[in-house]
KETILUM-110910 format. One line per 4 residues: for each residue x, y, z of C-alpha. Coordinates in pm, 1 decimal. Each point is the difference from the previous one (the first is absolute). Example, Ala and Ser with C-alpha at 12.3 -4.5 7.8 and 13.67 -1.06 7.14 Angstrom:
BEGIN
1230.0 -450.0 780.0 | 137.0 344.0 -66.0 .
END
This chain:
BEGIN
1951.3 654.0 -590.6 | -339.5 118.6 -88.6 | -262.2 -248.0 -3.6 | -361.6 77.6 -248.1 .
-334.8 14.1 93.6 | -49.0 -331.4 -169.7 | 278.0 -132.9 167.3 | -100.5 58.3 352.8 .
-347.9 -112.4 -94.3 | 139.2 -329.9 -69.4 | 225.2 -15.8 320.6 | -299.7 126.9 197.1 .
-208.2 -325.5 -139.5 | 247.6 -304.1 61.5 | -186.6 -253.1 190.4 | 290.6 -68.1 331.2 .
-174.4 -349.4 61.6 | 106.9 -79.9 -337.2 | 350.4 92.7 43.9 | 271.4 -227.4 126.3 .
127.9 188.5 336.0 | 350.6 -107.8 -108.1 | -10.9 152.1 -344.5 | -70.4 342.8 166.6 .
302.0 203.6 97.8 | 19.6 -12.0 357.5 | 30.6 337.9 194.3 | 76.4 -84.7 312.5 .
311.1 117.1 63.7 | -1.7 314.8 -242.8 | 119.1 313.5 130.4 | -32.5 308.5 -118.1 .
288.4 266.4 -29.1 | -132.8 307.7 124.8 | 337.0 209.9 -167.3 | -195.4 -49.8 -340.7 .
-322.7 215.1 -115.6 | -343.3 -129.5 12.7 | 1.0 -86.3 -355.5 | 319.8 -191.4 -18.3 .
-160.3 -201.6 303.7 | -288.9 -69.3 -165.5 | 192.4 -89.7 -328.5 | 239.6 -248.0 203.9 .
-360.3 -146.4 188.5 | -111.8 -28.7 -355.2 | 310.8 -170.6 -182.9 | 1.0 -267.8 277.6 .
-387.6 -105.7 82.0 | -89.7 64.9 -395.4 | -366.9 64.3 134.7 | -69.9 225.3 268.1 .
-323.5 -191.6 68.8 | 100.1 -334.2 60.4 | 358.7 -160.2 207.1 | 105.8 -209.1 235.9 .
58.4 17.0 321.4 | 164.4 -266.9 246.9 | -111.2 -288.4 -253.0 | -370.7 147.9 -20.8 .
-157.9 166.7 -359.4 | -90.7 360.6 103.9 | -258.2 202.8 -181.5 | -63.9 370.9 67.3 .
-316.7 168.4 -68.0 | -140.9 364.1 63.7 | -341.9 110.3 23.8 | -100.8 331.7 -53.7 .
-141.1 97.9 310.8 | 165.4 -251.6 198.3 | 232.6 77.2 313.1 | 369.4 88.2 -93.9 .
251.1 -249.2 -21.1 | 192.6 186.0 281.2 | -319.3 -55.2 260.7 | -61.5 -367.5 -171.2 .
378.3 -60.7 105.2 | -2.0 187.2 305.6 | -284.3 -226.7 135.9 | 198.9 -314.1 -124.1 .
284.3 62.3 183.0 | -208.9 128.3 342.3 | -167.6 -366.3 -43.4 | 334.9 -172.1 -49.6 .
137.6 210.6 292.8 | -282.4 -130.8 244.6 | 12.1 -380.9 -110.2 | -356.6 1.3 -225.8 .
END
């Protein structure tokens, strides 16, 4: 599946508060089979949220968003889950 410019653009700019939670496709118990190649992951992640950008998860609308010269999404979740881990 490969996505255009144009077409991420307009993913990218979907407004999650106006988005029904339950219309999203919910995440929450995808797994991901780590016998396939990066690209067939990504393709499978693809086919099932339709937008990389915006999904549910647990019954709440999701949006992702990347700065340029924000932290990495590995420190971002790293800190989430040291937070969860001591009850903040």
């Amino acid at each position: 599946m490969k996505l255009t410019t144009q077409e991420l653009e307009q993913m990218r700019s979907v407004d999650i508060g106006a988005v029904a939670a339950e219309s999203l496709p919910d995440v929450s118990g995808m797994t991901f089979d780590n016998a396939l190649s990066r690209k067939e992951r990504i393709t499978r992640f693809l086919q099932t949220v339709k937008n990389p950008y915006c999904f549910c998860i647990g019954g709440v609308g999701v949006k992702i968003e990347f700065a340029e010269s924000g932290p990495s999404l590995q420190d971002k979740l790293t800190d989430f889950l040291l937070r969860q881990r001591s009850g903040l």
